[in-house]
C-alpha positions in Angstrom: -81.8 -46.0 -38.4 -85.9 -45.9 -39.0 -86.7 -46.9 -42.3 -89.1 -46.0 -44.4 -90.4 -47.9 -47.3 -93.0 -46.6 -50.7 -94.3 -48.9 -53.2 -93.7 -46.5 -56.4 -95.8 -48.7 -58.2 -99.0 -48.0 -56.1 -97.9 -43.9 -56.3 -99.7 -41.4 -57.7 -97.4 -38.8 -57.2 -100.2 -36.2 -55.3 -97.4 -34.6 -52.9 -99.1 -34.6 -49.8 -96.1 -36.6 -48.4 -94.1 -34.1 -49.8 -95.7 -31.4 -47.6 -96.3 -33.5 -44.7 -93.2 -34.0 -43.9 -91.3 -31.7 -41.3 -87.9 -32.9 -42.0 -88.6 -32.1 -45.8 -87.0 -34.9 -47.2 -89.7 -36.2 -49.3 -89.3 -35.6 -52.7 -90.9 -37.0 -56.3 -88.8 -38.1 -58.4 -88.6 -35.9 -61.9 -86.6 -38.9 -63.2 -89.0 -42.2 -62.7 -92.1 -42.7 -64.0 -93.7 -46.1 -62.3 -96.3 -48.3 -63.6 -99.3 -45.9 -63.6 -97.1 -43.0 -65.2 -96.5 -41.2 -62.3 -93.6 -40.1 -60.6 -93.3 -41.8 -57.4 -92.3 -40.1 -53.9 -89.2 -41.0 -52.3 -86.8 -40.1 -49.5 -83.4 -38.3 -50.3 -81.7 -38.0 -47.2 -83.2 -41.5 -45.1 -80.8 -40.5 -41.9 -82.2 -37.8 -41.4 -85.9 -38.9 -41.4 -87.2 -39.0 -37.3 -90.0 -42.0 -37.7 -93.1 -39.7 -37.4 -94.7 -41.3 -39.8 -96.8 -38.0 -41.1 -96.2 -39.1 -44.6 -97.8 -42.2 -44.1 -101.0 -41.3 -42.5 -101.2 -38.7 -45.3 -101.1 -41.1 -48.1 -104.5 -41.4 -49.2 -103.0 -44.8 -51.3 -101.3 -46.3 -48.3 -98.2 -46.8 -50.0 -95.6 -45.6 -47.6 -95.0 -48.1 -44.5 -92.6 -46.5 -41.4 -90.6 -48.6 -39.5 -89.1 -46.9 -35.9 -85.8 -47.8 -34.9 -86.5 -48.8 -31.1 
């Protein structure tokens, strides 16, 4: 399984993670507010995410970190 890790502290919460992903399983979180007051972007459905790592190279805070299941 390719796993995908965000540092919610560093999150801003701007989206474009959100909307960059094609599997659409990026979602912020309505119930966590992190460090800065923001809430943080997360996966809800991690099997489902293929490793393209659009999310990431969206991140303007480069908080999001992909790992590929070879």
């Amino acid at each position: 399984m390719n796993k995908v890790t965000f540092n919610v502290d560093l999150c801003k919460g701007c989206g474009l993670c959100v909307e960059a992903c094609p599997k659409k399983i990026i979602t912020l979180d309505p119930e966590v507010l992190n460090k800065k007051g923001y809430h943080p972007a997360g996966i809800k459905d991690a099997d489902k995410c293929i490793a393209c790592a659009m999310c990431a190279t969206m991140c303007p805070d480069v908080v999001i970190t992909v790992e590929k299941n070879v």
